[in-house]
C-alpha positions as CSV (number, residue, x, y, z in Angstrom):
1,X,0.0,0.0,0.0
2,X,1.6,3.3,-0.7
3,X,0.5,6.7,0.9
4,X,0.3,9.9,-1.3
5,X,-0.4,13.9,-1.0
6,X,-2.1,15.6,-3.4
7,X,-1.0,19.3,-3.4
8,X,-3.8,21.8,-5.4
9,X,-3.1,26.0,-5.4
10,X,-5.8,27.8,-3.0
11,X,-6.6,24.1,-1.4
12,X,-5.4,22.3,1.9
13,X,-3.2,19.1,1.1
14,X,-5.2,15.9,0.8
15,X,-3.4,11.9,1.5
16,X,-4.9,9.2,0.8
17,X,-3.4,5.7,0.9
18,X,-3.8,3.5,-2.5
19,X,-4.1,-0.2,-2.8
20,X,-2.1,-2.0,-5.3
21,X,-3.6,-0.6,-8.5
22,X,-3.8,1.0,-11.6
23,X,-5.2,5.0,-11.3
24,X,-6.3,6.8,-13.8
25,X,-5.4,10.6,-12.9
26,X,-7.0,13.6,-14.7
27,X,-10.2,15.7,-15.0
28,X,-12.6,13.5,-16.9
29,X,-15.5,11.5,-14.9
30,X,-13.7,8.1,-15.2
31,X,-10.5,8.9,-13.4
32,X,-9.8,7.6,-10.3
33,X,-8.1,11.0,-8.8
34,X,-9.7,13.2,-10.4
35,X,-8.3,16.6,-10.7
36,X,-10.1,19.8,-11.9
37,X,-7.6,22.1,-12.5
38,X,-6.1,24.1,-15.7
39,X,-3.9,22.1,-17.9
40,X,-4.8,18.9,-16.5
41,X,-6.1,16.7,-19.4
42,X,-8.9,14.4,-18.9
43,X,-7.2,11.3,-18.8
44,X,-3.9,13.0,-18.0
45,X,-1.8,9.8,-16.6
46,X,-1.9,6.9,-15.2
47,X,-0.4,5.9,-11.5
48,X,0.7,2.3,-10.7
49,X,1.0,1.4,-7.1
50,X,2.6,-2.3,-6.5
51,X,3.4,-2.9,-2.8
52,X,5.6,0.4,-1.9
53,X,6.3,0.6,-5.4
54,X,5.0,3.5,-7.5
55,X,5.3,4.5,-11.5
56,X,3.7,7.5,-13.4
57,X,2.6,6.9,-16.6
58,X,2.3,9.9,-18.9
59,X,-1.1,9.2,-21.6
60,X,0.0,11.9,-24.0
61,X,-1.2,14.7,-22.7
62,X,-1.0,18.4,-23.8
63,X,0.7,19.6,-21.2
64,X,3.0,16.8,-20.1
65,X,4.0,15.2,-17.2
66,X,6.4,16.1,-14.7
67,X,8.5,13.7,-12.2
68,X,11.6,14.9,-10.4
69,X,11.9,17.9,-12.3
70,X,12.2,15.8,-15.8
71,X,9.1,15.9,-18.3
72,X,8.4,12.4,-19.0
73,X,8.3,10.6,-22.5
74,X,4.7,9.9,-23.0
75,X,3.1,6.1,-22.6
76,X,6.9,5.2,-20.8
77,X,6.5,4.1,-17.2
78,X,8.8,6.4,-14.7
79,X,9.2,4.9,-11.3
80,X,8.7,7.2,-8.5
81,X,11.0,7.1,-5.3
82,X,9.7,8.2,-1.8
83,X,9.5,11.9,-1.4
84,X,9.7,13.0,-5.3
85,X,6.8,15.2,-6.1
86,X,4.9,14.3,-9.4
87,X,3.7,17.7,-11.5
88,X,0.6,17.3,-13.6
89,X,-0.7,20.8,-14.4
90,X,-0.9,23.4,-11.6
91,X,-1.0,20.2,-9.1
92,X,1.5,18.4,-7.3
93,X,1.3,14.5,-6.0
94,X,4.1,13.6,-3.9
95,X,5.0,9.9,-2.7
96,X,5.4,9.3,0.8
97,X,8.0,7.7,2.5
98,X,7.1,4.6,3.7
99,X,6.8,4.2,7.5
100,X,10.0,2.7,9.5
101,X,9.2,-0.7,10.4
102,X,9.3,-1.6,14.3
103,X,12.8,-3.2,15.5
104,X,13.1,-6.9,15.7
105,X,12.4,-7.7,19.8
106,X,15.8,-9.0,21.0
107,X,16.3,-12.8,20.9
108,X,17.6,-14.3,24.6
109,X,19.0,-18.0,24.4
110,X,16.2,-19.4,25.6
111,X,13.8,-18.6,22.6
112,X,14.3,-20.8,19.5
113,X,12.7,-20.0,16.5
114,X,10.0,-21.7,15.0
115,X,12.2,-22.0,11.4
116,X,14.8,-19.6,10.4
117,X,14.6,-18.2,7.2
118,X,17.4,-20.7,5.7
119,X,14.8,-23.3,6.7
120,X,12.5,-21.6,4.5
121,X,12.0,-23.6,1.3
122,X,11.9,-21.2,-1.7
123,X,8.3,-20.4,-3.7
124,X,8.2,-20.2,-7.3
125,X,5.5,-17.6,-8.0
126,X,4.5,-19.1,-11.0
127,X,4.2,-22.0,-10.1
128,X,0.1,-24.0,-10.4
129,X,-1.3,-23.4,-6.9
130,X,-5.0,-24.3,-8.6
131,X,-6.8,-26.2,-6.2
132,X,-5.2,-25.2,-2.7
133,X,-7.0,-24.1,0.2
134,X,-5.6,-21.5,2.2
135,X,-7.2,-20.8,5.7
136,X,-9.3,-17.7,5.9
137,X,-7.5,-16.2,9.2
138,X,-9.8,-13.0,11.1
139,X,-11.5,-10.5,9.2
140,X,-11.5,-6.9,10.3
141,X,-14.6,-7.2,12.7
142,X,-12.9,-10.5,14.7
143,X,-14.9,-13.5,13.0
144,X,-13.4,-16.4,11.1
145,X,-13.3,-15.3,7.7
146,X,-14.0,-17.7,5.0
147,X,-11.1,-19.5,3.5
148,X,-10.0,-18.9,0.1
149,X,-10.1,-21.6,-2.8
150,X,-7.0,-21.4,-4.8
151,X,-8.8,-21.6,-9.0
152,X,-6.2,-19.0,-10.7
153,X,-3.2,-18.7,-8.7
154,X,-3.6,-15.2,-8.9
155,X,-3.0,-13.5,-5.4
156,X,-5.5,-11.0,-3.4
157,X,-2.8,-8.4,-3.6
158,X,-2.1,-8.5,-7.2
159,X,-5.8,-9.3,-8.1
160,X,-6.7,-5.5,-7.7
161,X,-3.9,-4.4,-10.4
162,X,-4.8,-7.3,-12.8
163,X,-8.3,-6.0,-13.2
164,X,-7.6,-2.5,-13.8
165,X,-5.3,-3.9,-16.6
166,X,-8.1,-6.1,-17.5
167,X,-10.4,-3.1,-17.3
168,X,-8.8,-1.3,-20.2
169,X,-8.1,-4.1,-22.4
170,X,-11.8,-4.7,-22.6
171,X,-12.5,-0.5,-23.5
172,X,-10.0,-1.2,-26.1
173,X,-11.3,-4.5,-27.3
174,X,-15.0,-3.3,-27.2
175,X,-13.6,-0.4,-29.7
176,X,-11.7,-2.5,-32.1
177,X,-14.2,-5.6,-32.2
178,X,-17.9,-5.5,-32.0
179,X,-18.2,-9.0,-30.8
180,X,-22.2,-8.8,-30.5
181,X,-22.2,-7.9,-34.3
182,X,-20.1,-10.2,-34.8
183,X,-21.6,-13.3,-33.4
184,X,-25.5,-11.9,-34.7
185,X,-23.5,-12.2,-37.6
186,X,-23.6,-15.9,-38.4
187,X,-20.0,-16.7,-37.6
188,X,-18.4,-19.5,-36.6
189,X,-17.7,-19.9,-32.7
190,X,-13.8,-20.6,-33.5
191,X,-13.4,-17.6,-36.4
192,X,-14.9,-15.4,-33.7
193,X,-12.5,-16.8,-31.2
194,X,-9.9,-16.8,-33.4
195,X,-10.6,-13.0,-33.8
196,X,-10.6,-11.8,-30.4
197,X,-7.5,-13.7,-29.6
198,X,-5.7,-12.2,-32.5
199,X,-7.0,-8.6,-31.7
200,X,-6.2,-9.2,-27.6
201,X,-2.6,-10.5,-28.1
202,X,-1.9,-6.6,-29.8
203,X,-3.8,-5.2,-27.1
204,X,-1.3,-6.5,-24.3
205,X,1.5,-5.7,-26.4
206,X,0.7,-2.6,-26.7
207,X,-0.4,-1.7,-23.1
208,X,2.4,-0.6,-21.1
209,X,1.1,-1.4,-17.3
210,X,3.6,-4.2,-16.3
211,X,1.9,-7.0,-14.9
212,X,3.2,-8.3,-11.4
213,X,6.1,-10.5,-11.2
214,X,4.0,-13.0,-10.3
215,X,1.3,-13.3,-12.6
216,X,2.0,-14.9,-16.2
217,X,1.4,-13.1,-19.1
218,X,-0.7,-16.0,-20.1
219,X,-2.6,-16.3,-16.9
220,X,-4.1,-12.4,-17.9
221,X,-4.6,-13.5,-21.9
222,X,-6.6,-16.9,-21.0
223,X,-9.0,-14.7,-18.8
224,X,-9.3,-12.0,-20.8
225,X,-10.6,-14.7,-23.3
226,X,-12.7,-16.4,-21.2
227,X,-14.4,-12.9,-20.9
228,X,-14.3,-11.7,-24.4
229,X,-16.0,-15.2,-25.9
230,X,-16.9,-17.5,-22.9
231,X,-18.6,-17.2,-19.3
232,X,-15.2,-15.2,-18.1
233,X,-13.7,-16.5,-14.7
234,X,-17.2,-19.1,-14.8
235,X,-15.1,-21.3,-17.2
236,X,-12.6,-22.2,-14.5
237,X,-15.4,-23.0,-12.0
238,X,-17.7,-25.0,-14.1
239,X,-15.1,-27.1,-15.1
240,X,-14.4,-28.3,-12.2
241,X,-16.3,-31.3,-10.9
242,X,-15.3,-31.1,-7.3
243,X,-17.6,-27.7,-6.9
244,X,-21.3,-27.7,-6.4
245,X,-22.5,-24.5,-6.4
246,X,-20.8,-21.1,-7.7
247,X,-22.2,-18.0,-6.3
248,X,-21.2,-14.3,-8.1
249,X,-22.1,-11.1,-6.1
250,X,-21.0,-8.8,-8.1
251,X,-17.6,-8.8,-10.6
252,X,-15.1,-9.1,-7.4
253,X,-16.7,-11.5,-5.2
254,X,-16.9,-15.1,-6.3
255,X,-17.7,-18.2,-3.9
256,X,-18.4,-21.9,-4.4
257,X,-19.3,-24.5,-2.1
258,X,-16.7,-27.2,-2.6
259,X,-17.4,-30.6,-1.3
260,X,-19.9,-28.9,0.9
261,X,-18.4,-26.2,2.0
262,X,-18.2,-22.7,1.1
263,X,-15.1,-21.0,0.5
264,X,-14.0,-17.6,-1.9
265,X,-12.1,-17.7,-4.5
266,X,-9.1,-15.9,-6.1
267,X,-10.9,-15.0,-9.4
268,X,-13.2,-12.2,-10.9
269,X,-14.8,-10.2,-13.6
270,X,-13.1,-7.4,-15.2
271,X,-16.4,-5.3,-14.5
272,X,-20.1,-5.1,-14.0
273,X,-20.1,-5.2,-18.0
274,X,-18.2,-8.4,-18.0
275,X,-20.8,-9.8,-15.5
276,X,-23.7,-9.3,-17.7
277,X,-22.5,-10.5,-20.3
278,X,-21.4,-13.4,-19.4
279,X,-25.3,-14.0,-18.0
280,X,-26.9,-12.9,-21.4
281,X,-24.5,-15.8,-23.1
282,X,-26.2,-18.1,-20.8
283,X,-29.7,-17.1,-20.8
284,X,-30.0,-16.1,-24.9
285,X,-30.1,-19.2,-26.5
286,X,-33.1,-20.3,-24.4
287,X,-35.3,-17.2,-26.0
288,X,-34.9,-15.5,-21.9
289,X,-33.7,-12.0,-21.7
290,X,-32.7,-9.3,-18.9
291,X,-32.1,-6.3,-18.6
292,X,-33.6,-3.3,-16.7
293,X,-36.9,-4.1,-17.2
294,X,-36.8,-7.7,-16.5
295,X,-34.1,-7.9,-13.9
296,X,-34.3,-11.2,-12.9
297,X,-33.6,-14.8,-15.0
298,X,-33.7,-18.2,-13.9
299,X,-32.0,-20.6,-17.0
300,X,-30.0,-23.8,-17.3
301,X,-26.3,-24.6,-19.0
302,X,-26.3,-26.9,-21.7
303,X,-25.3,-29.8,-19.0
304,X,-29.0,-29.0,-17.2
305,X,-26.8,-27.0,-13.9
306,X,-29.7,-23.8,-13.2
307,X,-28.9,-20.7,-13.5
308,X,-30.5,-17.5,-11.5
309,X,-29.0,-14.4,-12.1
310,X,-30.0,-10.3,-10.8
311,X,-28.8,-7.6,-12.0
312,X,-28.7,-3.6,-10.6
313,X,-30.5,-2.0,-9.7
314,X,-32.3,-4.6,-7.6
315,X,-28.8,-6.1,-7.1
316,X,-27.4,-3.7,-5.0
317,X,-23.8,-5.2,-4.9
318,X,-23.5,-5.7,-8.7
319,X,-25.0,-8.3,-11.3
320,X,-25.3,-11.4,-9.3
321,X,-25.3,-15.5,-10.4
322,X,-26.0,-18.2,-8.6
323,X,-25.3,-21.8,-10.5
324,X,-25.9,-24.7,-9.2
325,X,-24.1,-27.3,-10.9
326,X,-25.2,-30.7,-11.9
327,X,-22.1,-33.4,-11.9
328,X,-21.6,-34.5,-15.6
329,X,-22.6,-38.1,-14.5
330,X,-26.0,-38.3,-12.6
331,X,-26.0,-39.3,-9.5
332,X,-27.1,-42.6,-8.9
333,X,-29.1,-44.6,-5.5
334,X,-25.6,-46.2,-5.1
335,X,-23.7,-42.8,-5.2
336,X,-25.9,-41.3,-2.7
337,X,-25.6,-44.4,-0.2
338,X,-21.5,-44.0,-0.7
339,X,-21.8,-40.9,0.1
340,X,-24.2,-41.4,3.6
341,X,-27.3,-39.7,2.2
342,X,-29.4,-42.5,2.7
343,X,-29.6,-46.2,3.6
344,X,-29.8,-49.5,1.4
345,X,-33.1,-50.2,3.3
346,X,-34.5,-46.8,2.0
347,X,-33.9,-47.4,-1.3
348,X,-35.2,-50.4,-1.7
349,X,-38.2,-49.2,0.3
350,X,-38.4,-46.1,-1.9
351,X,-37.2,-48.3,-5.5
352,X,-40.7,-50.2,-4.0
353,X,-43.2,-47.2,-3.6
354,X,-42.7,-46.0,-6.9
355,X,-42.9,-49.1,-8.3
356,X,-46.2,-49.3,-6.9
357,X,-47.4,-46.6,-7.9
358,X,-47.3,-44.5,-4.6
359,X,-47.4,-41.0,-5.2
360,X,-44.0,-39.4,-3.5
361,X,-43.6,-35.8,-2.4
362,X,-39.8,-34.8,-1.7
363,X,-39.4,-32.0,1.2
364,X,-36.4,-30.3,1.7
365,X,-34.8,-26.7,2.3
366,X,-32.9,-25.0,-0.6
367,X,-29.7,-26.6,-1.8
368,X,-30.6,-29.6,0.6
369,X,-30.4,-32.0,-2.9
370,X,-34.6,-32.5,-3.4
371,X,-33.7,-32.6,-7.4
372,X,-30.9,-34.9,-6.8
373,X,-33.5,-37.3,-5.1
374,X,-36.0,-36.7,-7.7
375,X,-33.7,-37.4,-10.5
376,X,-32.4,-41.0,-8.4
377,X,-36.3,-41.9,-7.9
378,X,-37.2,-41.2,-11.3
379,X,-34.4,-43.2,-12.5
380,X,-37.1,-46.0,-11.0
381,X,-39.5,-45.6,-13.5
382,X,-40.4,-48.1,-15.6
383,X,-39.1,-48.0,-19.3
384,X,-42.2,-49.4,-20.8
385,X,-44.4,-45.9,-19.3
386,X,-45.3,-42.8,-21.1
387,X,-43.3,-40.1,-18.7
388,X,-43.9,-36.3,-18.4
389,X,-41.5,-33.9,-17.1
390,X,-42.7,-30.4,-16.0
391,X,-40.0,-27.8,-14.6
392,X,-39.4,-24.3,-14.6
393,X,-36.0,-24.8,-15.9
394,X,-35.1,-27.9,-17.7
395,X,-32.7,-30.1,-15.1
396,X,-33.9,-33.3,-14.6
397,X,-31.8,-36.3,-16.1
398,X,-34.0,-38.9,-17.1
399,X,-33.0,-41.9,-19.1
400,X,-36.1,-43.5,-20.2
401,X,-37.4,-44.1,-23.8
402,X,-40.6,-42.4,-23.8
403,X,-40.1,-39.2,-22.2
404,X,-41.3,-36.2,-23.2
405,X,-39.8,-33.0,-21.2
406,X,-41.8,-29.5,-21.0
407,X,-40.7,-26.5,-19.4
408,X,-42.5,-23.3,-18.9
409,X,-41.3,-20.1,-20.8
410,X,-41.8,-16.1,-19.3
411,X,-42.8,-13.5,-21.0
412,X,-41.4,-11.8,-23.8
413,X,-40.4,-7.7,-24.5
414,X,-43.9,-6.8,-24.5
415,X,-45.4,-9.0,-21.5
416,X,-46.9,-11.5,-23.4
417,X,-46.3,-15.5,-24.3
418,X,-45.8,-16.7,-20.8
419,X,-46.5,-20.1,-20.2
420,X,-46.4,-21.0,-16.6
421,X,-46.3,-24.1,-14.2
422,X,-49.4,-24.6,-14.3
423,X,-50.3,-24.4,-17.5
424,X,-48.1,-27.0,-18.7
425,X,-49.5,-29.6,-15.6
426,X,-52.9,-28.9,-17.4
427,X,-51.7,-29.2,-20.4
428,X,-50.0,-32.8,-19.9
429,X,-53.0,-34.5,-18.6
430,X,-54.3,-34.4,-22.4
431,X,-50.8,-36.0,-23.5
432,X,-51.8,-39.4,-22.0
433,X,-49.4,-39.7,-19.4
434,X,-48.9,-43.0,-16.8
435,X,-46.6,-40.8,-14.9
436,X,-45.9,-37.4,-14.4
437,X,-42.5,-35.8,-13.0
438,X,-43.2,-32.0,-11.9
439,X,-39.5,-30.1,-10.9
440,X,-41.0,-28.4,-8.3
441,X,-44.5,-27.4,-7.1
442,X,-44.1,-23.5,-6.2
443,X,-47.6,-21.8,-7.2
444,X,-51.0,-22.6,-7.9
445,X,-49.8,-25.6,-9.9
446,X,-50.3,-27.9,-6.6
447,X,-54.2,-28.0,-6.9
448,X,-53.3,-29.4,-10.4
449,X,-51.3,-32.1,-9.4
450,X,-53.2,-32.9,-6.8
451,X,-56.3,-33.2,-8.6
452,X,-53.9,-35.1,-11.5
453,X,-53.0,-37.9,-8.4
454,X,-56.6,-38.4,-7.4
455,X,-57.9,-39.4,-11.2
456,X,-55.7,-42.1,-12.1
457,X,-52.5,-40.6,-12.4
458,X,-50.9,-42.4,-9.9
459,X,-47.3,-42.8,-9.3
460,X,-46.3,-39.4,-9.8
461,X,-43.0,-37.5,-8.3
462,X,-42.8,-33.7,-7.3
463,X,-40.4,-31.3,-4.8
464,X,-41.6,-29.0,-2.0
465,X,-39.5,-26.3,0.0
466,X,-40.4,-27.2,3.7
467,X,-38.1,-28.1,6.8
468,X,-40.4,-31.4,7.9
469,X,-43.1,-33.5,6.9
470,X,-46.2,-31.6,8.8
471,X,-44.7,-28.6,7.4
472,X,-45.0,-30.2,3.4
473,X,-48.6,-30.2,4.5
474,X,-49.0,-27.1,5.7
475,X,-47.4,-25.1,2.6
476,X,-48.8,-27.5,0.3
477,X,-52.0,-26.1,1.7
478,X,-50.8,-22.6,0.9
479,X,-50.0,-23.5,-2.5
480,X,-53.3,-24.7,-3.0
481,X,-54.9,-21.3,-2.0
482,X,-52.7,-19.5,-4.0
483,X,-54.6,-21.6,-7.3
484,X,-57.2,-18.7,-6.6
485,X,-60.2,-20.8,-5.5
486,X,-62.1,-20.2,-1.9
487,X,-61.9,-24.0,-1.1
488,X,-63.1,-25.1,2.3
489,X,-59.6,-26.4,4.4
490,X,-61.0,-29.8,4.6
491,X,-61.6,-30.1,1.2
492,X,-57.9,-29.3,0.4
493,X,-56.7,-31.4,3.2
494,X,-58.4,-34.8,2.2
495,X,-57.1,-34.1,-1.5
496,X,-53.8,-33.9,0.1
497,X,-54.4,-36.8,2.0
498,X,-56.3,-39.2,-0.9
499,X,-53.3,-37.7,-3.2
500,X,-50.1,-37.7,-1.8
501,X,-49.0,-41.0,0.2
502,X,-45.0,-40.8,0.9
503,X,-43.4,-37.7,2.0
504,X,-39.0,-37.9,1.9
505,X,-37.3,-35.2,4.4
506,X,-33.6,-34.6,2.4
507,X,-32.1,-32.4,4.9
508,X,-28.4,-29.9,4.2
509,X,-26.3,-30.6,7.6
510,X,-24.0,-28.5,9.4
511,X,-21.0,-30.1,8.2
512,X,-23.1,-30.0,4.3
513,X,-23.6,-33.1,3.5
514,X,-27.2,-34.0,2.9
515,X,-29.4,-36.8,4.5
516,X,-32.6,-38.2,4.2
517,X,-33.5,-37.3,7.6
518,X,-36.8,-38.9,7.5
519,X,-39.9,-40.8,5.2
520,X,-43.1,-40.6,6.3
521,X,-46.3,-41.9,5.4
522,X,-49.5,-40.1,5.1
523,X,-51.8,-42.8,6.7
524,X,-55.6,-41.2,7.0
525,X,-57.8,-38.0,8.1
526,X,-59.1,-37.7,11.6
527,X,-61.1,-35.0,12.1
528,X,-59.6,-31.8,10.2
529,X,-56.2,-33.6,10.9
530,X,-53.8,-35.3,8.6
531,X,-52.3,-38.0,10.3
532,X,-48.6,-39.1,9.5
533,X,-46.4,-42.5,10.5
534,X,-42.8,-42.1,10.3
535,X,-41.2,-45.1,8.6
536,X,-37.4,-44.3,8.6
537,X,-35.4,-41.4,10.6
538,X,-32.3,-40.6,10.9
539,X,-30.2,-40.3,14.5
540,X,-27.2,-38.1,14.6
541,X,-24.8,-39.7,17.0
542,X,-21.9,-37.3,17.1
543,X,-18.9,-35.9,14.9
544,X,-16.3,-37.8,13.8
545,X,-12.5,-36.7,13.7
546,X,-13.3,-34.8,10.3
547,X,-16.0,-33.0,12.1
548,X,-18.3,-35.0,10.3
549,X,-21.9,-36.0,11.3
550,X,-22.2,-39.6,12.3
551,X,-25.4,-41.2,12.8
552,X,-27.4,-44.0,11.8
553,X,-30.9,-44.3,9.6
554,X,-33.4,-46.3,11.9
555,X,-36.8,-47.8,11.5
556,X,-39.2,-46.6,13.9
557,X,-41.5,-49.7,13.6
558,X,-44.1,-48.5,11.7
559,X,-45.5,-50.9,9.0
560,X,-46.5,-48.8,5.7
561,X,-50.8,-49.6,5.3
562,X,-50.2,-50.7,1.4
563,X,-47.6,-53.7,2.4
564,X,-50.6,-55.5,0.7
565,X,-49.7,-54.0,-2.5
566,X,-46.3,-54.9,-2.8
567,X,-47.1,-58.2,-2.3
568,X,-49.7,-58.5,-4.9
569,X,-47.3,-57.1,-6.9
570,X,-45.0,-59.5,-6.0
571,X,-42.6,-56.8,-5.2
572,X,-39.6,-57.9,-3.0
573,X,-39.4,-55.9,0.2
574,X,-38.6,-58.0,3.6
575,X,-40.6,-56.7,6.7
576,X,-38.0,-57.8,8.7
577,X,-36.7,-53.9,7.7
578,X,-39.3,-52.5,9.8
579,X,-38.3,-53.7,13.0
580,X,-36.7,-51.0,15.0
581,X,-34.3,-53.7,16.9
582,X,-32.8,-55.3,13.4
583,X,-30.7,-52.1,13.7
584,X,-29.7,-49.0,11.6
585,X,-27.8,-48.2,8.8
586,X,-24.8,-46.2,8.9
């Protein structure tokens, strides 16, 4: 960080201290010291602050630049020593010394360092630290600050100076290629790369901003790429299979959850420009839009991971993305017992109830996995049935043969087209369907499937957001309201309870993994009550030395009311797994 003091005729002095960065000095809007004075140009010169390091950059200005006493050659970085004054017009900038540091305390023979600095093995900057953790340490306020995620190898400190490089590569390739014309324009995705590497490769050879001695001249090029024809610093992330979820707020921030847990990382955008644009890539191809009148998106990537994204000025801390990735290979009921989601007992149960035709409702919080299960129980589904997909976004992975997947569209410029939820659930009980998968029931579209599970289509799968069973119940009741009819309470509970006949808790633990943490049954109606049986729960026991949660997945001894069924379907499912002393699961 290097202190500075801005000397103006007719004007007190004025410090200020300056990260390591690239400042734009002058009298037009954009500067980043911006000085009003005869003489000064409006984008007069350019300051570079690296550590305790400073040069002054002369952009060719009228009146020149002076450092020391010398006028400086323009676009030639002049490095700046402590106390020389820099003259641009009638104002002077002068470089503090920096500030002595405090003397070493004085060693007695008892202490022994930790490791002397011969000890100290030597660190190649350059070298790949992608992947490394480092530990977040205090923030300024005392908590545990989050840890960083190594993806670029690019450091906090130098980050601030790459971007301001970044920044005005990007002015300079917006004026010398019109990319959006360019891609309306019909051409090919590797001419148009081809392009905008060509045309960035003169760009940094012409800017004169050294980079830091750490960071590789290709490390700036690849991301200045990513940004120019691809989803910027996203490319890294998505990549990646060992992230979940990748969270934007705004072009300097970037977090992911990574094997559960959430950590930042050491990339970003060159800009809020950068940011959008990288969303509109997502979201055109799917005929979605935003901008200032329709702020808000929620799409898919090609791989089915969803996509929200917000934008200013309801975003108040930049364009923001949320992704929440799908791993390239689907999940499968043996992945998620691997991974201690769920027992071999439920699974079969489950496998079971959906071969039966039971109609299953999956509760669960956000980002507690509810598609995940959906996808694994709809991987249950016979090949020989007609199945239906509904979702908001596309991101189910079905594998069947006859499968037919709709998704809802919003409105267009004018307001008009949408095609919600609801309409497509309507619409789908004229396609002759024997099953019907809905992403997630949100809206009004609940007194639709409901009514769609109590004539004939049986066997059918949907999502709720709810934290337990009774609560399913309740905000399914909501939902049902929210259709717009004045329906009596009872009404709408005995179609829940005549309609829907398992309810699966998926829980996101403290340590983030996710659990089944319970499966219930609805069993009957007494009075204005729906009753419920647990079948399966799951008993945290204590952490492990990873800080894990260990527990077991129990039976409580209740015997599901349709064990009937199964056997006249001559289904294989031992009621010896309801018996609470046969033990748990792991």
């Amino acid at each position: 960080m290097a202190k500075i003091i801005i000397h103006r005729p007719g004007m007190r002095p004025a410090s200020a201290k300056l990260e390591n960065a690239a400042y734009l000095i002058g009298s037009g809007p954009e500067c980043h010291l911006r000085l009003e004075l005869p003489g000064i140009a409006a984008c007069h010169a350019q300051l570079i602050v690296h550590g305790d390091r400073c040069q002054i950059m002369d952009l060719g200005s009228p009146g020149g630049t002076q450092a020391g006493g010398e006028t400086l050659y323009p676009h030639e970085p002049h490095e700046v020593r402590p106390g020389e004054k820099i003259t641009i017009g009638k104002a002077e900038i002068e470089l503090c010394a920096p500030a002595p540091a405090a003397p070493a305390p004085v060693q007695t023979p008892a202490q022994t360092p930790a490791q002397t600095p011969a000890q100290t093995p030597a660190v190649d900057p350059r070298q790949n630290t992608a992947g490394k953790i480092v530990s977040g340490g205090v923030d300024e306020f005392g908590k545990q600050a989050i840890p960083l995620l190594k993806i670029s190898g690019v450091s906090p400190e130098d980050r601030p100076l790459l971007q301001e490089i970044k920044k005005q590569a990007h002015r300079e390739l917006l004026k010398r290629l019109n990319l959006k014309k360019l891609a309306i324009s019909g051409i090919s995705e590797q001419d148009l790369a081809a392009k905008a590497e060509a045309t960035i490769s003169e760009i940094l050879n012409q800017l004169n901003i050294p980079l830091p001695p750490s960071v590789p001249p290709n490390v700036l090029k690849k991301e200045l790429m990513q940004e120019a024809v691809g989803l910027g610093p996203l490319e890294y992330l998505i990549a990646r299979d060992d992230i979940s979820e990748i969270m934007v707020n705004g072009p300097n921030h970037i977090y992911v959850e990574h094997r559960g847990e959430l950590y930042r990382t050491d990339t970003a955008f060159a800009g809020d420009h950068e940011v959008i644009a990288a969303i509109e890539r997502i979201v055109s191809p799917l005929g979605r839009r935003i901008d200032e009148s329709s702020p808000m998106v929620d799409a898919r990537l090609p791989d089915g991971s969803r996509v929200n994204a917000i934008i200013p000025p309801l975003s108040l801390e930049g364009p923001s993305i949320t992704i929440r990735k799908f791993s390239k290979k689907p999940l499968e009921a043996a992945d998620l017992v691997r991974f201690g989601s769920i027992s071999p007992e439920i699974v079969q149960f489950l496998n079971v109830c959906v071969k039966v035709r039971k109609n299953i409702l999956i509760s669960g919080g956000t980002g507690s996995g509810k598609t995940t299960l959906l996808n694994v129980l709809s991987s249950f589904l016979p090949n020989r049935e007609r199945i239906i997909t509904v979702e908001d976004a596309a991101e189910l992975q079905l594998h069947q043969e006859h499968l037919v997947r709709l998704e809802s569209r919003p409105p267009n410029v004018e307001g008009r087209g949408e095609i919600s939820i609801r309409d497509l659930v309507r619409n789908c009980l004229r396609m002759r369907p024997d099953r019907i998968v809905v992403g997630e029931c949100r809206g009004g579209e609940a007194l639709d499937m409901l009514q769609a599970m109590n004539t004939g289509h049986d066997g059918s799968l949907t999502t709720i957001h709810a934290n337990s069973p009774r609560d399913a119940l309740a905000r399914l009741e909501t939902l049902v309201l929210m259709a717009g009819f004045d329906l009596p309470l009872r009404a709408i509970r005995e179609q829940i309870a005549s309609a829907i006949h398992i309810i699966v808790q998926i829980s996101r633990e403290r340590d983030g993994s996710r659990k089944v943490i319970k499966v219930s049954e609805i069993t009957k109606m007494e009075g204005d009550i729906i009753t419920l049986q647990d079948i399966f729960e799951f008993h945290q026991e204590g952490w492990d030395e990873n800080d894990k949660i260990v527990g077991t997945f129990r039976p409580t001894g209740g015997i599901p009311t349709f064990m009937e069924e199964i056997e006249r379907a001559k289904l294989p499912l031992d009621i010896r797994m309801f018996d609470p002393k046969a033990g748990g699961s792991v």
